[in-house]
N, C-alpha and C positions, 0 to 999 in steps of 0.2 A: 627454586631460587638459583639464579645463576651464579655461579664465582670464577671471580675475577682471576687469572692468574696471577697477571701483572701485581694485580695489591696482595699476593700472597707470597710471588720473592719479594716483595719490597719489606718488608717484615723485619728481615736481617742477611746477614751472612749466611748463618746456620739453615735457613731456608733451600739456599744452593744446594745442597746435599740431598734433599729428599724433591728434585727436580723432577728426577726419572717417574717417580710414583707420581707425584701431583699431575703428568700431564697421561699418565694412564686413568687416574682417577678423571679429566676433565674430558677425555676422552668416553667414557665408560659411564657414568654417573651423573655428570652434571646435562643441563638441556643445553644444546651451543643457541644461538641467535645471530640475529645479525638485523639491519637495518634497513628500513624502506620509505622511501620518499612518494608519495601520491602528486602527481602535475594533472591538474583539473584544469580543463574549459567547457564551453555548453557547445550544447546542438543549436542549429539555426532558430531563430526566432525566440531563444531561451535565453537569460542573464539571471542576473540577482532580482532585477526589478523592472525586468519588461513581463509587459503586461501584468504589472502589479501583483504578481508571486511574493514578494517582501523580503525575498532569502535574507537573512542575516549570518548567518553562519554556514560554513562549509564544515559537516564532521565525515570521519573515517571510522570504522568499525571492523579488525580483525577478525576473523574466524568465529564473529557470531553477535548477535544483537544486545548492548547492555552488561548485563554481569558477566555474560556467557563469551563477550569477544577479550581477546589475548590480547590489543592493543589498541587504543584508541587516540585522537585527538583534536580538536576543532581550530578552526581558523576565521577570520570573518571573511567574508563572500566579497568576494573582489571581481566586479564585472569585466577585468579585463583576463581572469584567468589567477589562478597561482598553484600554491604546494604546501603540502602537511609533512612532516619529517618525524618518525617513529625510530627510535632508535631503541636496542633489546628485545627485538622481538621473536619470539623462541623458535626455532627450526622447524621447517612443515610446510603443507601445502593450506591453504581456508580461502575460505569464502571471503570476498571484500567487498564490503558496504561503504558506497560515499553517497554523502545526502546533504541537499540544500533544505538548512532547516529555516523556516520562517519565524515572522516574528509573534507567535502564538506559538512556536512549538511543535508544526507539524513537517514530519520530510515532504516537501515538497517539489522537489528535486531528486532524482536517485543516478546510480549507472546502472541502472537494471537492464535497463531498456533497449539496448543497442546492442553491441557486438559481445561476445560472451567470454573475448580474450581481456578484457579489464573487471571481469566480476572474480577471477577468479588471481592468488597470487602463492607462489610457492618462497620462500625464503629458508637460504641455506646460511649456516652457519659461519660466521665468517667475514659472509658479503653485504654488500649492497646494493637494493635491489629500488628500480624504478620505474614506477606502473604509472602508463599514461591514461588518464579516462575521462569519458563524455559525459556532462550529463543532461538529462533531460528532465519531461515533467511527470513525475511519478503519479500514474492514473489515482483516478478518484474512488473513494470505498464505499459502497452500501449494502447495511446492513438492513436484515430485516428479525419482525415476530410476526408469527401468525397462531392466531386461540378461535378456533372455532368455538358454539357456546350453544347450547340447548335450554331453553329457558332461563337461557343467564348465567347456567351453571357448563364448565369448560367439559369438553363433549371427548374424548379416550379416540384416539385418530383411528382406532378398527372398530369405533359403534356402527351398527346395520343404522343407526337414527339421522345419521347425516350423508350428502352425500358429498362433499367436499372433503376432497382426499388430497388435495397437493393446491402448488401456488407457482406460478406463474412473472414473474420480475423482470421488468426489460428497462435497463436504465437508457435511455431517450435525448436526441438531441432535439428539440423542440423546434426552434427557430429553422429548423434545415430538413423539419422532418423524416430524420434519420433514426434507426433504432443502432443503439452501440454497442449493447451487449443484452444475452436473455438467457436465465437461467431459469431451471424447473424444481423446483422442491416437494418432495414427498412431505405430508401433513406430520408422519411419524417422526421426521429428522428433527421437528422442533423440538429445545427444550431453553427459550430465551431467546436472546438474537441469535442469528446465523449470516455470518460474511457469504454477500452474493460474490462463491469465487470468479477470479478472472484473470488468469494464467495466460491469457495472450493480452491483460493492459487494454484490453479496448472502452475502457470507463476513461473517455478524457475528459478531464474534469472543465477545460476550458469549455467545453462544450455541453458538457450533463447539465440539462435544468428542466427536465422531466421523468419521471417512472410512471411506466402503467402495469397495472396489476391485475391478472386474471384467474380466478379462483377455477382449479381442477376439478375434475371428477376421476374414479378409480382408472377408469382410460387413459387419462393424458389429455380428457376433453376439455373443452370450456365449457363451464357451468354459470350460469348469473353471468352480469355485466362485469367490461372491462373495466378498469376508471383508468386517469391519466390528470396525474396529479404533477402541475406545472408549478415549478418552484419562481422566486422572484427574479433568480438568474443562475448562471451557471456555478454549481457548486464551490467548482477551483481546483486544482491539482492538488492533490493529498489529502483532500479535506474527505469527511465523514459524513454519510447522510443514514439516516436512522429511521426507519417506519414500522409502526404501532397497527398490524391490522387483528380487526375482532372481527370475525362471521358469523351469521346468525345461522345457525345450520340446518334449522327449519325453513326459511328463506333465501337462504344463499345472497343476503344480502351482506355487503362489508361495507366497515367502517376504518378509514384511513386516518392515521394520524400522523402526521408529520414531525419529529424529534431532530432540532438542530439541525443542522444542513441548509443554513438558510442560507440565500446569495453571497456566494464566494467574491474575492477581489480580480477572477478572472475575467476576461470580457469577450476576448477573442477563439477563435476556433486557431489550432497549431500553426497553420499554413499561414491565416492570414487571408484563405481566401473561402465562400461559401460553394458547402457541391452541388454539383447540378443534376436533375435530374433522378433526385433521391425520393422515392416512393412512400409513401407516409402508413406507417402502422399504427401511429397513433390516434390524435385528434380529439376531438370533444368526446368528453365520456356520456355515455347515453342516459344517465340519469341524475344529469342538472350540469354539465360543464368541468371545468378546470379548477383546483385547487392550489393557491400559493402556500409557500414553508411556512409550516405554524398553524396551520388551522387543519380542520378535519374534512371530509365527505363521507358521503353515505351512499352507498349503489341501491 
């Protein structure tokens, strides 16, 4: 808790006397703070409501997400730019999260993404401090399960009985035949969903409205069919896609299911414009086609 000096001579007269201690005490004891203003505008092709992102609010999050950050405050999303003003905020260096929250609740906006001198902010005691930042559209998330199953009953990822051993995730940009991100997953890491990570952001959501999935074997190989399950459109920037897969692990055959993630309010790829010349990893899955969000296939 910080105290005030000010409202501790104001007290009285008699206050004046024990001056010398109180500012050793506020020195020594108390946490100092000081104040910070946040001036936000977007990257090119980004607003509140282009391209139907929905921002409604702009929040700020000091030195950590929720309970965990030291200051926080939100503002409504002003397409022409504006400012958050935090004042008390305790001495120290943190982390600063700014985020364009939509009108469901998800960040769909962040300052992650760009330059690394506005993610981070130190405040000395005292001052005033004023961080300028960008922001952009906070990549899109998916998550997956995978239960292999031997006569129906879930199969222990080191049984000799199966031979899928890992999974294979490449979130896809369908329309452009690009692949935007692929991760590999060992069978043993499952235990529920697992976040496909993506540390360099290359999940953009304007553009994700496909994943293909390819079940491993102890190698790294491909075992069974790929599938390539085409959603009804592009996810969206910050939004969540969810997939349900079960293998038969006498067959290495899967079954896909698709959980929420259904076509986002994005439409556009970032630029604005389609690449060229992008080589296609995907395509029809070889045992019976494409799957939109909400329904299942079968390999």
């Amino acid at each position: 808790m910080t105290t005030s000096l000010r409202a501790r001579l104001g007290r009285g007269v008699a206050a004046l006397g024990l001056l010398p201690l109180l500012a050793l005490t506020a020195c020594n004891n108390d946490p100092q703070s000081g104040g910070l203003t946040i001036t936000y505008d977007f990257v090119a092709a980004v607003s509140c409501d282009q391209n139907q992102e929905n921002v409604t609010d702009i929040r700020v999050e000091v030195g950590g997400l929720g309970d965990e950050a030291v200051a926080s405050d939100s503002v409504a999303c002003d397409n022409a730019g504006g400012e958050l003003t935090l004042a008390g905020v305790p001495a120290g260096n943190y982390d600063l999260f700014v985020f364009g929250i939509d009108d469901e609740g998800d960040a769909v906006l962040d300052n992650l993404g760009g330059m690394t001198s506005d993610d981070r902010v130190e405040i000395i005691g005292g001052d005033a401090k004023t961080v300028d930042v960008k922001l952009g559209l906070a990549p899109a998330r998916l998550e997956v399960r995978l239960l292999v199953t031997v006569d129906s009953f879930p199969a222990m990822c080191s049984s000799a009985e199966i031979m899928i051993k890992g999974l294979r995730v490449s979130a896809f940009d369908y329309d452009n035949a690009e692949t935007l991100h692929t991760h590999d997953f060992d069978l043993c890491d499952f235990n529920g969903y697992l976040a496909v990570p993506d540390e360099m952001r290359e999940i953009n959501g304007r553009a994700f409205d496909a994943v293909t999935v390819q079940p491993l074997d102890a190698s790294n190989s491909a075992i069974g069919d790929e599938q390539v399950i085409q959603l009804e459109g592009p996810v969206g920037a910050g939004k969540l896609l969810q997939l349900d897969i079960t293998c038969d692990g006498v067959t290495n055959e899967c079954n896909v299911l698709v959980l929420g993630g259904e076509a986002g309010t994005t439409t556009e790829d970032p630029t604005g414009e389609d690449p060229t010349g992008a080589e296609s990893t995907g395509g029809e899955s070889t045992s019976g086609g494409d799957t939109t969000a909400g329904g299942d296939t079968t390999a």
